[in-house]
Backbone as XML, in Angstrom:
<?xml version="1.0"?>
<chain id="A" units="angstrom">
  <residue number="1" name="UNK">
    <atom name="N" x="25.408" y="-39.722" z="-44.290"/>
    <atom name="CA" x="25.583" y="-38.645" z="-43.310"/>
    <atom name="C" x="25.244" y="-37.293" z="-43.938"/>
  </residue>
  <residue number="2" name="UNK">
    <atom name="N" x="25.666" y="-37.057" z="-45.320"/>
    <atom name="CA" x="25.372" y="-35.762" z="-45.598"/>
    <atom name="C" x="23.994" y="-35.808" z="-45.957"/>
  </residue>
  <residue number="3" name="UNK">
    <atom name="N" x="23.520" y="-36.925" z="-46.924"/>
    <atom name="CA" x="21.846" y="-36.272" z="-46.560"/>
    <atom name="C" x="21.366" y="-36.389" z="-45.296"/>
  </residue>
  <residue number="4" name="UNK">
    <atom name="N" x="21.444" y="-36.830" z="-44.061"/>
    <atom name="CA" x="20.708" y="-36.136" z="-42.551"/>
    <atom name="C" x="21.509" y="-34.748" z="-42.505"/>
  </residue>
  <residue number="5" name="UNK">
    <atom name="N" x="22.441" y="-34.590" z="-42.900"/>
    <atom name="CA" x="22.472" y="-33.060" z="-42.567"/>
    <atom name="C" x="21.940" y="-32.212" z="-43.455"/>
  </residue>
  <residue number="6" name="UNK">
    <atom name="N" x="21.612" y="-32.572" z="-45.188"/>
    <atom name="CA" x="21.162" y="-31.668" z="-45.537"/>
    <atom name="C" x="19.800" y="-31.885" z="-45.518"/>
  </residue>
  <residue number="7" name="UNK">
    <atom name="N" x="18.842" y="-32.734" z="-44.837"/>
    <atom name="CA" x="17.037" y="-32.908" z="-44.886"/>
    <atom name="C" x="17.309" y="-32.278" z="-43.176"/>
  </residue>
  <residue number="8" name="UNK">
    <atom name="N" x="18.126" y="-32.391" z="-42.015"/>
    <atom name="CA" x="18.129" y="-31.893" z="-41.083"/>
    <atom name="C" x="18.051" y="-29.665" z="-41.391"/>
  </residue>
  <residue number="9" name="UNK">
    <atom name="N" x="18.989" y="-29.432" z="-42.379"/>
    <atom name="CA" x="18.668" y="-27.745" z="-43.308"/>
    <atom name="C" x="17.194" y="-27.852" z="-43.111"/>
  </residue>
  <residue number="10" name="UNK">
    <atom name="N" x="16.857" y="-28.762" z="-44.119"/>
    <atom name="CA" x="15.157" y="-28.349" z="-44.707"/>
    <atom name="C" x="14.367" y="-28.385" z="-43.688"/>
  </residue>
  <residue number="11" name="UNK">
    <atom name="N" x="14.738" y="-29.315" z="-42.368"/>
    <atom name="CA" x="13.335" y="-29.214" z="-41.390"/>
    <atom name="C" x="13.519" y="-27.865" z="-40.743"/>
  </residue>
  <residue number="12" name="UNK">
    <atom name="N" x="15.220" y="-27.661" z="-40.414"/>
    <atom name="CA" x="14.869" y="-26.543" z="-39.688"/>
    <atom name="C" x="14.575" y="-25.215" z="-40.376"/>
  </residue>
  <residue number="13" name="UNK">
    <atom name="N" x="14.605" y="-24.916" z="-41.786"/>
    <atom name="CA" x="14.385" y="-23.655" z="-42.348"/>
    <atom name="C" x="12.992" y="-23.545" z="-42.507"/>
  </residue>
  <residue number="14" name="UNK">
    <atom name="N" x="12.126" y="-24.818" z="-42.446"/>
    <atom name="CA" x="10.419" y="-25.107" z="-42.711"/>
    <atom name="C" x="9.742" y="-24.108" z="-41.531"/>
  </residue>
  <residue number="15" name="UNK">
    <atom name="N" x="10.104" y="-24.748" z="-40.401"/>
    <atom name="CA" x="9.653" y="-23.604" z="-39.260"/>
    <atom name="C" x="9.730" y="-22.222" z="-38.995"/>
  </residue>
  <residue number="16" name="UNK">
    <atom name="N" x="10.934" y="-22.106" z="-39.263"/>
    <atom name="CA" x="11.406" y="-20.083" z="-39.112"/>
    <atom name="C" x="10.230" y="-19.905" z="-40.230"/>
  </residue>
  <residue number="17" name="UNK">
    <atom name="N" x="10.317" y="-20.336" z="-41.612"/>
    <atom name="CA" x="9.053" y="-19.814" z="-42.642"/>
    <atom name="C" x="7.990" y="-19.605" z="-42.314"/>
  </residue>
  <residue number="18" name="UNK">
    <atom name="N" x="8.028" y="-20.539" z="-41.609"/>
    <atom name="CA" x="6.365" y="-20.779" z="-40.927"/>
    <atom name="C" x="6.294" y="-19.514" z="-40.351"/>
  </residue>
  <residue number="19" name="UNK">
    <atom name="N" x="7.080" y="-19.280" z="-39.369"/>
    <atom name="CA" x="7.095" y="-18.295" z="-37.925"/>
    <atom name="C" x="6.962" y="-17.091" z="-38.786"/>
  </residue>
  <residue number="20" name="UNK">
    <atom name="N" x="8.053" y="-16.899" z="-39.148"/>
    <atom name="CA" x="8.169" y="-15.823" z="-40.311"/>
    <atom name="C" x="6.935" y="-15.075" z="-41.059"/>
  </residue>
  <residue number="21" name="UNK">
    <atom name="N" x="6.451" y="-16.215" z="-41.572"/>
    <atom name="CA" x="4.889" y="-15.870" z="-42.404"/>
    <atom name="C" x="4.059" y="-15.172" z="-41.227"/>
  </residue>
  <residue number="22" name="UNK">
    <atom name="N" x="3.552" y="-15.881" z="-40.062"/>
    <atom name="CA" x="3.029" y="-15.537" z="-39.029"/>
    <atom name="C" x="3.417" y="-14.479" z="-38.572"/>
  </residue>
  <residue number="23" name="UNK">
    <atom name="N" x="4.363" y="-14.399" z="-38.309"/>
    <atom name="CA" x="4.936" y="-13.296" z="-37.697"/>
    <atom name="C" x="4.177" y="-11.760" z="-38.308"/>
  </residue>
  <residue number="24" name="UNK">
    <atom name="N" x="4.790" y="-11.686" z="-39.928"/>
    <atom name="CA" x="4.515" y="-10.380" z="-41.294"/>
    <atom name="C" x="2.764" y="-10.517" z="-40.748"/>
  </residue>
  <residue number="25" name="UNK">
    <atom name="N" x="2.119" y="-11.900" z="-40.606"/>
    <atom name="CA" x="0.892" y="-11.338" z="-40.979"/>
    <atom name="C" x="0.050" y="-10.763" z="-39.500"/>
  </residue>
  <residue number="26" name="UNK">
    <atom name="N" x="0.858" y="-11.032" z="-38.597"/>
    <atom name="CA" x="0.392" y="-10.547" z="-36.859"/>
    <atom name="C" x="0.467" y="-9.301" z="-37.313"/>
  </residue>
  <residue number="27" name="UNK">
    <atom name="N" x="1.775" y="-8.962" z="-37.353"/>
    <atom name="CA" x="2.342" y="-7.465" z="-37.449"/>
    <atom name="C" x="1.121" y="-6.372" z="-38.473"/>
  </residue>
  <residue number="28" name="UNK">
    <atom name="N" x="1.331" y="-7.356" z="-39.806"/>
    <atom name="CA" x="0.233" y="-6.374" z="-40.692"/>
    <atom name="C" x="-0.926" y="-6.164" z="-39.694"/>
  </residue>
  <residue number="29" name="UNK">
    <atom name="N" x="-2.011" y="-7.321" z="-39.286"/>
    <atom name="CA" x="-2.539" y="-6.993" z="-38.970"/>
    <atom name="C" x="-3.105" y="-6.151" z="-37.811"/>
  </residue>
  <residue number="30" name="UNK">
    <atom name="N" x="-2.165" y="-6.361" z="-36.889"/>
    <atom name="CA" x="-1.578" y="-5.323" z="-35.759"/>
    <atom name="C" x="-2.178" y="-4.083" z="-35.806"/>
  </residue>
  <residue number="31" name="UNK">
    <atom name="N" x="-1.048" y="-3.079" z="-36.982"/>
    <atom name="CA" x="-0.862" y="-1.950" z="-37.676"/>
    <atom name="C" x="-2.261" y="-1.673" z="-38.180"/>
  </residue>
  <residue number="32" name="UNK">
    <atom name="N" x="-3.132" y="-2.937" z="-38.665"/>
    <atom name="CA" x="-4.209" y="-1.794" z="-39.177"/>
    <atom name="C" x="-5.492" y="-1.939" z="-37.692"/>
  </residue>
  <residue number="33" name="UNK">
    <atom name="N" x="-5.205" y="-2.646" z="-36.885"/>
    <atom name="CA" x="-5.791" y="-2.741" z="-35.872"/>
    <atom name="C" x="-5.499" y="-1.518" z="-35.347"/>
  </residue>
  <residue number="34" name="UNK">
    <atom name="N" x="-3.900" y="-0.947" z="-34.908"/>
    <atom name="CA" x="-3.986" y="0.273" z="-34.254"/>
    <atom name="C" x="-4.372" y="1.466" z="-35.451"/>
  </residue>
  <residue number="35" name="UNK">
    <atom name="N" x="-4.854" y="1.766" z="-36.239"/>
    <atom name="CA" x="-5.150" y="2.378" z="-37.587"/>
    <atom name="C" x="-6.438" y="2.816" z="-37.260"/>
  </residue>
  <residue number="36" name="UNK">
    <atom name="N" x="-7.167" y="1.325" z="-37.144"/>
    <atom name="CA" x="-8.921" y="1.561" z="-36.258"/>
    <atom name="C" x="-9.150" y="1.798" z="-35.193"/>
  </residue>
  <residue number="37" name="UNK">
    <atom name="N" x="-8.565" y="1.402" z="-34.212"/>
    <atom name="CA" x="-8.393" y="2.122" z="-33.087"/>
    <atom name="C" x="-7.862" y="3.777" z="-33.406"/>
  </residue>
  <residue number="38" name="UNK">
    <atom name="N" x="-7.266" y="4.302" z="-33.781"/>
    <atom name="CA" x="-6.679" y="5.613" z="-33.843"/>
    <atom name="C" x="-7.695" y="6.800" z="-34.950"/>
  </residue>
  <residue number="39" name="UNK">
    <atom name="N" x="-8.246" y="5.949" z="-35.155"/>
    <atom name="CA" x="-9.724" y="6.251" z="-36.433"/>
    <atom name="C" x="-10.735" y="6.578" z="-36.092"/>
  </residue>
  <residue number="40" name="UNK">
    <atom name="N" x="-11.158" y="5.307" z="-34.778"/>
    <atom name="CA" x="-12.407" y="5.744" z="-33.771"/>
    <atom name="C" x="-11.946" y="6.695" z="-32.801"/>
  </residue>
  <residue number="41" name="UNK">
    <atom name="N" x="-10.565" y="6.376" z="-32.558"/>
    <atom name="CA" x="-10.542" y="8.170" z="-31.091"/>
    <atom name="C" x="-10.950" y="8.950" z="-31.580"/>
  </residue>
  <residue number="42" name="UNK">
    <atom name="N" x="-9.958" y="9.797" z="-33.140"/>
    <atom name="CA" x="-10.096" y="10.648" z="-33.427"/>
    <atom name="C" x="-11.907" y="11.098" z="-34.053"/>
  </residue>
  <residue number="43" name="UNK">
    <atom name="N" x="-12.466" y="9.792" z="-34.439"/>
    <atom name="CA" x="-13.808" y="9.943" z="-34.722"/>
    <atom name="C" x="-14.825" y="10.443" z="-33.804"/>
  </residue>
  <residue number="44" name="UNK">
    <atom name="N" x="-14.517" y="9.978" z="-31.937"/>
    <atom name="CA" x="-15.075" y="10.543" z="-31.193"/>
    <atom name="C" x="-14.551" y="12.026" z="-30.861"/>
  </residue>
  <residue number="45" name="UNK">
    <atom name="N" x="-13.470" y="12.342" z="-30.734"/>
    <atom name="CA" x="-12.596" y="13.333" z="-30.621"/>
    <atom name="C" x="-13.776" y="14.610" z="-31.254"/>
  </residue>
  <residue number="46" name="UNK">
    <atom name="N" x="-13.374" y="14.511" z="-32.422"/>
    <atom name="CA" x="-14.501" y="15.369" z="-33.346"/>
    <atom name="C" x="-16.065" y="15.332" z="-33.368"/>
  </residue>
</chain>
């Protein structure tokens, strides 16, 4: 019983990591997406 509960830990902490990772690298890339976008306004701007 206690190892299904502790390999039941490991599956569910595998996913949030997953998500997690995904998540940091949406976001980074997000941020420099609105970066270039805010790069070309001001590029036409001027």
């Amino acid at each position: 019983m206690k190892k299904i509960i502790e390999s039941l830990k490991y599956i569910i902490k595998i996913p949030f990591f997953i998500i997690f990772v995904i998540l940091l690298c949406f976001s980074s890339s997000s941020k420099e997406y609105k970066n270039y976008i805010n790069e070309e306004k001001n590029g036409n701007n001027n």
